[in-house]
N, C-alpha and C positions, 0 to 999 in steps of 0.2 A: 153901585158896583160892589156891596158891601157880599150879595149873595155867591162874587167868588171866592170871596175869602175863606167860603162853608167847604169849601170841595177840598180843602189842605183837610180837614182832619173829617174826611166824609166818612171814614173807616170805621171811627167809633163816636165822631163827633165829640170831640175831647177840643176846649176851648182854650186857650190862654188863661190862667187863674184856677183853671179845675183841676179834681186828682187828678192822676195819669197823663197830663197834658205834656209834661217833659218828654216821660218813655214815649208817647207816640208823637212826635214830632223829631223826638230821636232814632224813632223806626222810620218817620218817613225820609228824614233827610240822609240815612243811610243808605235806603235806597235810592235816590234818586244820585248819589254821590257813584254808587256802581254801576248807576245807567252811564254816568257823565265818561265816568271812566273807562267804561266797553266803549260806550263812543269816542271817545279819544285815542284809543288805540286800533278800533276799525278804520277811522279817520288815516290815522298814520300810516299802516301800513298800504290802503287804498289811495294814497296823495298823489303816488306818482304816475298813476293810470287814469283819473281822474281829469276830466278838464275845468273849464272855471265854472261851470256848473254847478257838478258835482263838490268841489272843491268848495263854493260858497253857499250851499246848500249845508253841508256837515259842519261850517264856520258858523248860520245861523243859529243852526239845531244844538250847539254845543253852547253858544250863547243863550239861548233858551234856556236849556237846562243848569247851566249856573246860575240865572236870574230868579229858576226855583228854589236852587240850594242858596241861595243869597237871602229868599224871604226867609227860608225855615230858621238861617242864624239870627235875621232881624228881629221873629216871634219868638226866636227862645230870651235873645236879648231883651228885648223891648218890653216883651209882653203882650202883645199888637200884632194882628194879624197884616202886613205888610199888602194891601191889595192891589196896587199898581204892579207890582213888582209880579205878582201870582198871575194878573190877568195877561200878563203881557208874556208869561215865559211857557205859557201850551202854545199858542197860538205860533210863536217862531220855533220852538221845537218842534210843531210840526209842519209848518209851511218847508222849513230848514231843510228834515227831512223824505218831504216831497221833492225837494231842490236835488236832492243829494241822491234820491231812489230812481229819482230823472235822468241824472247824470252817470252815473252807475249805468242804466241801460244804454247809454248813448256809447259810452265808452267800451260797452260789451261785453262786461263783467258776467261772472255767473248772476245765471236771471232768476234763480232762485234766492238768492242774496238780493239783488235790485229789486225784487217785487218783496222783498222782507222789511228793504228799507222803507219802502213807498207804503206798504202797510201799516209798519209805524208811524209813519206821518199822517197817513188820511187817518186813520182811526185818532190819533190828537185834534185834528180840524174839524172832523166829521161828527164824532163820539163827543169828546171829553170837553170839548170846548163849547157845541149848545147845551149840553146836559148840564153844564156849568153854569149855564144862565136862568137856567130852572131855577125856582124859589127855595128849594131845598139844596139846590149843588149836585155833585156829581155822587153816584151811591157808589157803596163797596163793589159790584156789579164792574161796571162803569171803569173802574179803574184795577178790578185785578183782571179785568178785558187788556187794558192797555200792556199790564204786566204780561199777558202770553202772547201780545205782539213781539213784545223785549225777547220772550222768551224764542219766538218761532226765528228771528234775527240773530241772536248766540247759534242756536242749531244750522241757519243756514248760512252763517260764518266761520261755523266747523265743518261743515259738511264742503263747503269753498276751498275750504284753507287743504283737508286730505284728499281730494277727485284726485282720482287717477286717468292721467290721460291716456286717447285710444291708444298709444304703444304701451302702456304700464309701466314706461320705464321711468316716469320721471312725473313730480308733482305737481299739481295746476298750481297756476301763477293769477289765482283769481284772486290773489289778495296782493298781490304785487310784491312776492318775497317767494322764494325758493327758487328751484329751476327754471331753466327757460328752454321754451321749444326748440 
């Protein structure tokens, strides 16, 4: 299992022990600490439209992603590349949010938002999770792919959050918070 361990620092392949190993494992866990965070607040304001789907879908995927920000503290701590903890948090971050990009359409959300979720989750299952098993791990490729999922998900959480609905008078309620029909 040691080859998933490679994909935490595929970026520059910066090890535990070498220069730059701090700064980038404090790049990565900063990012991944803003993914967690956009996801916890997409989560919240989505809870109440949601069913137990979607609801335990966005529960895994946020588990997930604390279980990566949980290794990066343990490799800055330890020294040690944490690899149970790494292999196990793509895999439920994006099962998570398949569950959750699932539920999202079930529930009838903007579909451009539920197919943004569901994107970011297959591309985790699909993408990052065999490429992970490669001997080399996952490339910079690979994973700034994953970042313009994150990315197309922000965009079509904004573009959710202002629609104008057909009378223009009032704002979609696809994120479960402003006016109501």
């Amino acid at each position: 299992m040691q080859f998933v361990g490679d994909t935490v620092y595929a970026l520059d392949r910066v090890y535990p022990g070498e220069p730059g190993f701090t700064f980038a494992n404090l790049v990565a866990a900063t990012w991944h600490v803003a993914m967690l965070m956009s996801l916890l607040v997409l989560t919240h304001f989505l809870w109440s439209r949601l069913g137990h789907l979607g609801r335990a879908g966005f529960v895994v995927s946020c588990i997930g992603l604390g279980l990566l920000i949980a290794a990066e503290v343990v490799t800055q701590a330890v020294g040690a590349i944490p690899v149970v903890l790494i292999a196990t948090s793509a895999p439920l971050a994006g099962v998570g949010l398949i569950l959750a990009g699932a539920g999202c359409l079930k529930a009838g959300l903007d579909r451009l938002l539920s197919v943004a979720v569901l994107m970011v989750g297959l591309y985790a299952v699909a993408v990052i999770v065999p490429t992970s098993a490669g001997p080399a791990g996952a490339n910079y490729h690979v994973i700034a792919g994953w970042g313009l999922t994150w990315l197309l998900l922000g965009a079509a959480t904004v573009r959710a959050r202002f629609t104008v609905t057909r009378t223009g008078a009032e704002r979609s309620v696809a994120l479960g918070y402003g006016a109501t029909r």
